[in-house]
N, C-alpha and C positions, 0 to 999 in steps of 0.2 A: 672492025678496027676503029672505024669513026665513031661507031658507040661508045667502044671500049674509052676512045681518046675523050670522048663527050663525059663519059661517068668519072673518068680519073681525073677529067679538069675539073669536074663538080664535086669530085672527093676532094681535091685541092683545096678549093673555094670553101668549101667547108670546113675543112679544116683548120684554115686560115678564118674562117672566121671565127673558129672556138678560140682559138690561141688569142685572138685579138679581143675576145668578149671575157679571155682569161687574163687575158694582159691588163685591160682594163678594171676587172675586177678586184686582184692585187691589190694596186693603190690603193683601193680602199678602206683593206686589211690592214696597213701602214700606218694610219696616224692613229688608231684603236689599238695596236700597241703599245706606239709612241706615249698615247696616252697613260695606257697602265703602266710603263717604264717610268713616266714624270707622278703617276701615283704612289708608285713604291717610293719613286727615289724623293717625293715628300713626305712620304710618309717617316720615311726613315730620318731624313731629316728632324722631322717633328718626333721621334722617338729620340732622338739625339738633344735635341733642344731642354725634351723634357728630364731626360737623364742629367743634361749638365743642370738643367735647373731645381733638379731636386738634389742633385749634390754638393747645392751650397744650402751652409746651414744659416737660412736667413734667421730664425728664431734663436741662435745662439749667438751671446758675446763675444765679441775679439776678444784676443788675447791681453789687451791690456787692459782692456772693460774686465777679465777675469782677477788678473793680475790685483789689481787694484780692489775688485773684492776680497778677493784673498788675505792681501794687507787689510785690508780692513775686519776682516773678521780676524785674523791672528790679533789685531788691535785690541779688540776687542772682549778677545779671549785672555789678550794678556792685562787688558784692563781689569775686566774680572778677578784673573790668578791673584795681580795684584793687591785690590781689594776683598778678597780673601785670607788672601795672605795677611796682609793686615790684620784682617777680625781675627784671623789664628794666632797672631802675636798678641795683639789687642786681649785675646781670652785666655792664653797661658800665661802674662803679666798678670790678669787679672785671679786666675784661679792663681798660681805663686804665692801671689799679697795677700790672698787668703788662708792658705795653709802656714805661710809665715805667721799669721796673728793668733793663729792657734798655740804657738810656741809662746807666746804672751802670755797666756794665763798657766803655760806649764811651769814659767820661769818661777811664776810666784811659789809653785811648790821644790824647786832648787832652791831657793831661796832659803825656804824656812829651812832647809835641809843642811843649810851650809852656816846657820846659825846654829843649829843645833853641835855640828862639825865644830864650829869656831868656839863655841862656849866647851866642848870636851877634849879640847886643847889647849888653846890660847887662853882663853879666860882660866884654866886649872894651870895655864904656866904663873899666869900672874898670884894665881891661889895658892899653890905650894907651898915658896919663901913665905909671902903671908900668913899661911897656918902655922909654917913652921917658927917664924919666929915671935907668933904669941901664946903656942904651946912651951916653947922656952922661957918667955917672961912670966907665965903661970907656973911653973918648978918643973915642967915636964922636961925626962933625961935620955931617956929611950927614943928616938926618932922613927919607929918602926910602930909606935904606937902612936903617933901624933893621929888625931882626929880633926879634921877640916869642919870648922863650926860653919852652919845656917849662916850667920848671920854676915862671915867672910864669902863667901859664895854671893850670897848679894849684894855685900859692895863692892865685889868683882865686875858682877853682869852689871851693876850700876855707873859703874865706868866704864867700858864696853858703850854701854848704849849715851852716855856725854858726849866719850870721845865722840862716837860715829858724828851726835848732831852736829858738834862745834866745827869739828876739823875733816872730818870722814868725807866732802864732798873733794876734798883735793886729791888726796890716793883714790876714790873712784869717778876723778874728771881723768886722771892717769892711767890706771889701768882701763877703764873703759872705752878709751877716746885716743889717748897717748903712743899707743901701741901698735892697733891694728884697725882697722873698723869691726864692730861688731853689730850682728844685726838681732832678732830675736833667736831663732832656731841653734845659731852660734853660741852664743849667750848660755843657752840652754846647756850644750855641753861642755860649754868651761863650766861652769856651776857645777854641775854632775860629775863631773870628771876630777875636779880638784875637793869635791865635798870627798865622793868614797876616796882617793886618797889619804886627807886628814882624817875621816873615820877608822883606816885601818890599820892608822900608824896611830891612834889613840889608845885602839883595843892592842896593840901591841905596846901601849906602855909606853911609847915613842914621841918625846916633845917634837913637834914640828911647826914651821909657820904657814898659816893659814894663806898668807899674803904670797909668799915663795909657791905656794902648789899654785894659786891664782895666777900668779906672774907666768908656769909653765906651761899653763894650761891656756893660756891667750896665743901665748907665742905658739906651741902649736898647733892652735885650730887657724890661726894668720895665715901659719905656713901652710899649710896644707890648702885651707880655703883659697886663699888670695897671691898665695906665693912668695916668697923669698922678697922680692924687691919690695912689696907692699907691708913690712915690718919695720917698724923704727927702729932700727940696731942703735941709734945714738939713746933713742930713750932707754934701749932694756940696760945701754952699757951706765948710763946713770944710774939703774935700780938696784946693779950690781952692787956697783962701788956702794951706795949708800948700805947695804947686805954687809958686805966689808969692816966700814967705818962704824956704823954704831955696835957692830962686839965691842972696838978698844974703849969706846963712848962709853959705853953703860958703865964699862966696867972701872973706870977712869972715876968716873959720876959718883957712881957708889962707893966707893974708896973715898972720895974726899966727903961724903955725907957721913959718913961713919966717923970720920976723922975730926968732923965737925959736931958731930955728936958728944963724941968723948973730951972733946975739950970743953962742952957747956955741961955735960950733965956727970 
C-alpha cells in the first residue's frame, strides 16, 4: 500500500506536471493565431482598400467635365452643319444662276420666233386695208383677187421696226417690268407661249393681237410663279381699258380722215 500510495502520488505529480508543461505551452499557441487573425483581417482590409480604390474611376471625367464636352462637340458639329449648310445654299444659289442664264440665250430664239408670229399677224393686219385699198385705186373690183404687192410688205415691216425704236421701249418697260417680275427662264415661256398662240391663230386665218396674247401670257406665268398678290391688277386693269378705248379711237380717227379727205380732194 505505501508503494502503491508512493507510485500514485508520483503518477500525480506527473501528471500534474504535464497539465502544467501543457498549460504553459497553450499560450504560446495564442498570439500565433492572433497573429494570423490580424493577417487576414489586414489583409482583407487591404483587399477592400484596393477594391474601393480601383472602383473609382480616377482616369475618367466628371460629369460636368463630360457635359461640357459634350456641348462642345454638339457645338461644334453644329458649327459645322452650319457651315455646310451654308456651302449647300451658297451652291444651289450658285448652280440656279447658272441654269437660269442658259434661258438667256434660249430667249434669243423666242424672240426671233415671236417676230416672225408678230409679222404673220399684226404687220398682215396692218397689210390687208393697205393692199386693199391700192388694189382699188389701181381699177381692181374683185377683192378675192386683190394681191399683196413686195413692196406693201415692206413698208409694213418698215414701220414695225420705227415704231419699235421710237416708242417700243414704253410698252416693253410695261409689259416687262409693269406687271409682274420676270426673270430669264419666265421670259422664255411668255415668248413661247404667246408666239404658238399667234402662230395658230394666223394659220387659222385669225386676226389677233400679238400684244393681248403677251399681256396673257405674263399674267399667267406671274400667277402661277409668284402668285396672285405679286401681279399688278391696277396695271393690267389699265391695259384693258386702253384694249377698250382705241376700238371707238381708230374707228373715230379714220372716219374723220376720210372725211377730211373728201373734202380736199
Amino acid at each position: 500500500l505505501g508503494q502503491d500510495t508512493t507510485s500514485a502520488s508520483s503518477l500525480e505529480m506527473t501528471v500534474g506536471a504535464n497539465s502544467k508543461a501543457s498549460a504553459v505551452e497553450k499560450p504560446s499557441t495564442l498570439p500565433q493565431e492572433s497573429a494570423e487573425v490580424d493577417l487576414d483581417a489586414k489583409s482583407t482590409s487591404a483587399s477592400d482598400a484596393d477594391g474601393e480604390l480601383a472602383s473609382i474611376p480616377l482616369d475618367e471625367p466628371s460629369q460636368g467635365a463630360e457635359e461640357e464636352e459634350g456641348e462642345a462637340l454638339l457645338g461644334g458639329d453644329g458649327a459645322n452643319s452650319a457651315t455646310g449648310g451654308e456651302g449647300g445654299v451658297a451652291n444651289k444659289n450658285r448652280d440656279l444662276s447658272n441654269a437660269k442664264k442658259v434661258f438667256k440665250y434660249l430667249q434669243v430664239l423666242t424672240a426671233t420666233l415671236k417676230s416672225f408670229a408678230h409679222g404673220a399677224n399684226d404687220v398682215a393686219n396692218a397689210a390687208g386695208p393697205f393692199a386693199a385699198v391700192q388694189a382699188l385705186y389701181f381699177g381692181s373690183t374683185d377683192p378675192c383677187t386683190i394681191q399683196t404687192s413686195v413692196w406693201v410688205l415692206t413698208l409694213c415691216g418698215v414701220g414695225i421696226v420705227l415704231g419699235l425704236s421710237i416708242s417700243g421701249h414704253r410698252v416693253i418697260e410695261t409689259i416687262g417690268r409693269g406687271l409682274t417680275s420676270i426673270d430669264f427662264p419666265t421670259g422664255f415661256s411668255i415668248e413661247l407661249g404667246s408666239t404658238l398662240s399667234v402662230v395658230l391663230a394666223s394659220c387659222s386665218g385669225m386676226p389677233v393681237s400679238s400684244t393681248h396674247c403677251q399681256v396673257g401670257s405674263v399674267i399667267s406665268i406671274g400667277v402661277y410663279e409668284n402668285g396672285v398678290g405679286n401681279v399688278e391688277w391696277g396695271m393690267l386693269n389699265k391695259i384693258i381699258l386702253s384694249w377698250v378705248v382705241t376700238v371707238p379711237v381708230s374707228a373715230l380717227t379714220a372716219a374723220a380722215l376720210l372725211e377730211l379727205m373728201l373734202l380736199f380732194f
